[in-house]
C-alpha positions in Angstrom: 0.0 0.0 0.0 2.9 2.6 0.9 4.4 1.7 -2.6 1.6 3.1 -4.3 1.0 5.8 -2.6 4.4 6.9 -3.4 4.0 5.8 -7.0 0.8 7.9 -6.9 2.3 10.9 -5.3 5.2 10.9 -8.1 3.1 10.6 -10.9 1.0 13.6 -9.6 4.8 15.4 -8.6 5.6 14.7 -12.3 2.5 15.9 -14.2 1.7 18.6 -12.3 -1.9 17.5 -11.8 -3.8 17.8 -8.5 -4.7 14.6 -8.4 -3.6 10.8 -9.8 -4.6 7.2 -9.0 -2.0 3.9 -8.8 -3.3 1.2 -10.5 -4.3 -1.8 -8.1 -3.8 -5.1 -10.4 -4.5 -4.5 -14.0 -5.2 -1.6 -16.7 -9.1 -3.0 -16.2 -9.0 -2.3 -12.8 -7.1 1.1 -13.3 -9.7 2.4 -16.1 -12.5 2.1 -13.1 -10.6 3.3 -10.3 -10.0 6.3 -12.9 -14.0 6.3 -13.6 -15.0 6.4 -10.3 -12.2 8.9 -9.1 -13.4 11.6 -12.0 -16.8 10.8 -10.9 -16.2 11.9 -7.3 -14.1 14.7 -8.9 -15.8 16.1 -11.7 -18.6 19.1 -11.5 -20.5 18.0 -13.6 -24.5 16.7 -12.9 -24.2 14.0 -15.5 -24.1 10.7 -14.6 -22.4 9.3 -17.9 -19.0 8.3 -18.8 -18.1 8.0 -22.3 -16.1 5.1 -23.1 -14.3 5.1 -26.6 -15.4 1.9 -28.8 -11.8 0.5 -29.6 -11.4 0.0 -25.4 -10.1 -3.6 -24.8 -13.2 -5.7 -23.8 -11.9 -6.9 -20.9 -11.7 -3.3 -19.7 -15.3 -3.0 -20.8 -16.5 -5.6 -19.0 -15.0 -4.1 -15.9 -16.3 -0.7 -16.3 -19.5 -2.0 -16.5 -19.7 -4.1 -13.8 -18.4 -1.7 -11.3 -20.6 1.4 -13.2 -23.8 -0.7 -12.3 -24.2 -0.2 -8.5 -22.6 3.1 -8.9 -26.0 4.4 -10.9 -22.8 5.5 -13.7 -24.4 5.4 -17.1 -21.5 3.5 -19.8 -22.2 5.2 -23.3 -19.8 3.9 -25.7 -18.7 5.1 -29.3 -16.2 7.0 -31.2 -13.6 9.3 -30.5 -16.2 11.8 -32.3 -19.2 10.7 -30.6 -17.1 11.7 -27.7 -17.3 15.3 -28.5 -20.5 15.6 -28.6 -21.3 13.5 -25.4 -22.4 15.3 -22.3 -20.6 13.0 -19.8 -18.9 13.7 -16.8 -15.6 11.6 -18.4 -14.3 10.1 -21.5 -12.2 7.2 -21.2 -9.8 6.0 -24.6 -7.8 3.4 -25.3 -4.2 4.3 -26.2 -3.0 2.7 -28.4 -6.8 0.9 -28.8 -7.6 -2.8 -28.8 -6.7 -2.4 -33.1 -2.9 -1.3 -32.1 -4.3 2.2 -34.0 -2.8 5.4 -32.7 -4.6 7.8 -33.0 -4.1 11.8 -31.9 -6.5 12.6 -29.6 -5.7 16.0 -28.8 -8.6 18.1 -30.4 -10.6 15.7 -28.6 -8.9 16.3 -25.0 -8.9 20.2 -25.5 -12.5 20.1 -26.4 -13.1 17.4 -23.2 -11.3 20.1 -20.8 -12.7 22.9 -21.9 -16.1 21.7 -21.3 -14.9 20.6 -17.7 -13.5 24.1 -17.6 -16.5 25.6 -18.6 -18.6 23.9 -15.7 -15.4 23.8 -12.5 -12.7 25.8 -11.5 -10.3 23.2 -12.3 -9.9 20.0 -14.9 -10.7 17.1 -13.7 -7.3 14.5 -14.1 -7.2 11.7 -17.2 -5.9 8.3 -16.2 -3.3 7.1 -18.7 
C-alpha cells in the first residue's frame, strides 16, 4: 500500500496535476478506479462516462460491472461521438484494442474545456 502511494504521489509530482490514482492489479481495474475517481471529482450533474469503442473488452467488462451499482451510465462510441457527449468523463484506449494510434488532442482540448466551462479546475485523465 505505501508503494503506491508513493507511485501515486510521483506521478502527480511529475504531471503537475492535482490529483492521480496507482493502478491496483490491472489496466481494467485502473480504467475504473479512474472512472470512479473523476466521478467523485468532476462538477459536472451528468451521470455518464463516455467510453471510446476501440477499449479492450476486458476493460469493458469491468467498467461495466463496477458502473452498475454506482448508478454511472457506460455510453460507448467513437472518439467523435465523444465530442459531442455530455458526460462527466471520456475514457480512450491508447493505443486501442486495433494497435491504432490515433491523436487525440482536439478531442482532450474540447473534453477540458467543457470541464472548464462547468469547475474551477480540470478534472485529471488516467493514462
Amino acid at each position: 500500500m505505501e508503494a503506491l502511494i508513493n507511485f501515486q504521489t510521483l506521478c502527480a509530482d511529475l504531471t503537475g496535476m492535482e490529483i492521480a490514482n496507482a493502478s491496483l492489479l490491472d489496466e481494467a481495474t485502473a480504467a475504473a478506479e479512474a472512472m470512479t475517481l473523476v466521478r467523485r471529482s468532476a462538477k459536472s450533474k451528468s451521470d455518464t462516462f463516455f467510453v471510446h469503442d476501440a477499449v479492450h473488452p476486458q476493460t469493458l467488462e469491468v467498467l461495466r460491472t463496477r458502473a452498475e451499482p454506482l448508478g454511472i451510465v457506460l455510453r460507448v462510441g467513437t472518439a467523435h461521438e465523444a465530442l459531442e457527449a455530455d458526460s462527466f468523463g471520456v475514457l480512450l484506449q491508447y493505443p486501442d484494442t486495433f494497435g491504432h494510434v490515433g491523436d487525440h488532442k482536439a478531442l482532450a482540448d474540447a473534453v477540458h474545456a467543457r470541464a472548464a466551462a462547468r469547475s474551477p479546475w480540470p478534472p485529471t485523465c488516467s493514462p
